[in-house]
C-alpha positions, -999 to 999 in steps of 0.1 A, spaced: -158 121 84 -162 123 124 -126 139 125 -132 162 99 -165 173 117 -150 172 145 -121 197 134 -148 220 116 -164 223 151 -132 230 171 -123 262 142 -160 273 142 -161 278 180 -127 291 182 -141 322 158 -175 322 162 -178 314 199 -148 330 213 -136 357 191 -171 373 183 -184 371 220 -176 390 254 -158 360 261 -128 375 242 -128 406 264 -131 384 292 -99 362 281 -75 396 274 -86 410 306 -70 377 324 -41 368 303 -34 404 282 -39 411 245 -4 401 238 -10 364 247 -45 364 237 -41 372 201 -8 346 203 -29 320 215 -60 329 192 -38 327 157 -20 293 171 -49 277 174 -64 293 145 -34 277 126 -38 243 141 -74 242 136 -71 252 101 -42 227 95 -66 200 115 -93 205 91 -73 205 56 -60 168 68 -89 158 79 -105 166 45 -77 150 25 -80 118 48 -118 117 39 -117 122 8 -84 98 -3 -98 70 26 -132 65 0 -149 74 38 -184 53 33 -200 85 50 -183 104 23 -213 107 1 -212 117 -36 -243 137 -40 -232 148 -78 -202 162 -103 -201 196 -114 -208 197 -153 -180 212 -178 -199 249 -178 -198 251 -140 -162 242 -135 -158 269 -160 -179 293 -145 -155 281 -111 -129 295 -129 -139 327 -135 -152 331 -98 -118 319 -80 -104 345 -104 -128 369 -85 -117 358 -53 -82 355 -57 -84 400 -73 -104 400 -35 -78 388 -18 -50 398 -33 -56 433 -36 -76 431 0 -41 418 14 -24 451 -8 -47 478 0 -55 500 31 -89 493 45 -112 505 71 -121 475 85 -85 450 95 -64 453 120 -46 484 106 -74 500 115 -76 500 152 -52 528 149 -69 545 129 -91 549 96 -74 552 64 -77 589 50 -97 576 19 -117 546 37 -139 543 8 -113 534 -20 -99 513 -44 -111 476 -33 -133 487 -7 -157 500 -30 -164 466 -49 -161 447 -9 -154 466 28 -142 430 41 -121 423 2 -102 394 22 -135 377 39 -151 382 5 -127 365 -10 -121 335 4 -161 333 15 -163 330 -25 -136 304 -35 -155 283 -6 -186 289 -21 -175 281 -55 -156 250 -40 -187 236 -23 -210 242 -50 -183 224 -74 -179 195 -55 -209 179 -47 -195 156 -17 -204 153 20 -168 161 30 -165 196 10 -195 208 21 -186 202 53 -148 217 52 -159 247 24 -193 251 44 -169 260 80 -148 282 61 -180 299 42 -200 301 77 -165 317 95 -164 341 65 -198 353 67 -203 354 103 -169 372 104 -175 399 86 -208 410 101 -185 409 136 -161 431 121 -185 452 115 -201 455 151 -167 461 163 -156 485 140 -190 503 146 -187 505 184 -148 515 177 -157 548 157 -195 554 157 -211 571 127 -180 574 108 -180 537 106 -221 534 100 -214 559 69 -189 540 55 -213 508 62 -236 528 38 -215 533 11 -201 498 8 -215 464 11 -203 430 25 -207 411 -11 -191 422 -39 -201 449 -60 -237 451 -46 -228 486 -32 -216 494 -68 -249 479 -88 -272 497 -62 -258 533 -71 -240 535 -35 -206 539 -47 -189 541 -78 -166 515 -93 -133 534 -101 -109 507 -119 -78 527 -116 -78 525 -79 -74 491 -79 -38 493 -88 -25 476 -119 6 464 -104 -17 448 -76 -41 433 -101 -7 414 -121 -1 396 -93 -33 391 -83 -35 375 -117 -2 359 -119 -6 342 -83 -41 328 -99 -26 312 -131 6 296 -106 -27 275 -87 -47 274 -119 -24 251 -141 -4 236 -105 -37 230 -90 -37 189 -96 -2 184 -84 -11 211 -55 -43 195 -43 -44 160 -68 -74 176 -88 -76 197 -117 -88 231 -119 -107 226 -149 
């Protein structure tokens, strides 16, 4: 459990405490964007890798620290289900899909920046994976996910909000009217009248493999992660 909280520290500072502070403009202004960004995703990768084996160890050593606070009934785990499906039409599609607020964007906004998947989520990707942690810690009621979901749901939140102070500063109102129209969590922009939900946009070829890539983890998700899905 110490190495897994230990690993959970290390990938929470690396995004929370480096890449959302002047810190980061500090580091590019020394060593260049190039080798910034090269060095932020390696250890982005190493973290993340750090953390997943640090969970498995903890949860497949019967860690004593490794408390079992409870196990999800059968309706939640359904309930799961129908979430990750959510999340994985978030990602997918937020992977897919133009949008005002990646990387894609520093050169530029797209020419319809409220579109599509935007409109149920302006961060689709955060979003998405912020909700299959979520869905993950709620569903497993042990020390050791809510400590490894809980870093993935904190860098998810807390990322998104910084996207959106960077993207803000980047283009000014254009940004802040976007900001108006669409909201961090799904469809809340939609149920509040702020933007309409347009399913077409979405892409029906996008949403089959959105689909498709669900059902592959759905019914390998035992021999993928030695638990089943359901």
């Amino acid at each position: 459990m110490w190495t897994l909280a230990l690993a959970c520290a290390f990938f929470l500072c690396i995004h929370l405490m480096i890449s959302g502070t002047t810190l980061k403009e500090q580091l590019i202004g020394g060593i260049g964007k190039i080798a910034y960004y090269t060095l932020f995703s390696l250890f982005s990768i190493v973290g993340l890798m750090w953390m997943s084996v640090a969970f498995v160890i903890a949860l497949g050593n019967h860690d004593g620290l490794n408390h079992t606070f409870w196990t999800a009934p059968l309706f939640l785990r359904i309930l799961a289900l129908v979430g990750n499906f959510l999340a994985f039409l978030l990602i997918v599609l937020g992977v897919l899909s133009p949008s005002p607020s990646n990387l894609l964007s520093l050169r530029g906004l797209p020419e319809k920046p409220v579109y599509g998947i935007i409109r149920v989520s302006r961060h689709p990707i955060l979003a998405g994976i912020g909700l299959w942690a979520l869905i993950h810690l709620i569903c497993n009621g042990n020390l050791a996910s809510w400590v490894f979901f809980g870093s993935i749901l904190a860098v998810c939140a807390l990322g998104a909000n910084n996207i959106d102070r960077k993207r803000e500063a980047q283009f000014g109102e254009v940004y802040r009217l976007l900001k108006k129209r669409t909201s961090i969590v799904p469809f809340v922009a939609i149920i509040e009248g702020r933007t309409a939900f347009v399913p077409d946009e979405l892409g029906y070829a996008r949403m089959f493999l959105a689909a498709s890539t669900f059902a592959v983890f759905a019914v390998l998700h035992e021999l993928l992660f030695g638990a089943r899905a359901l």
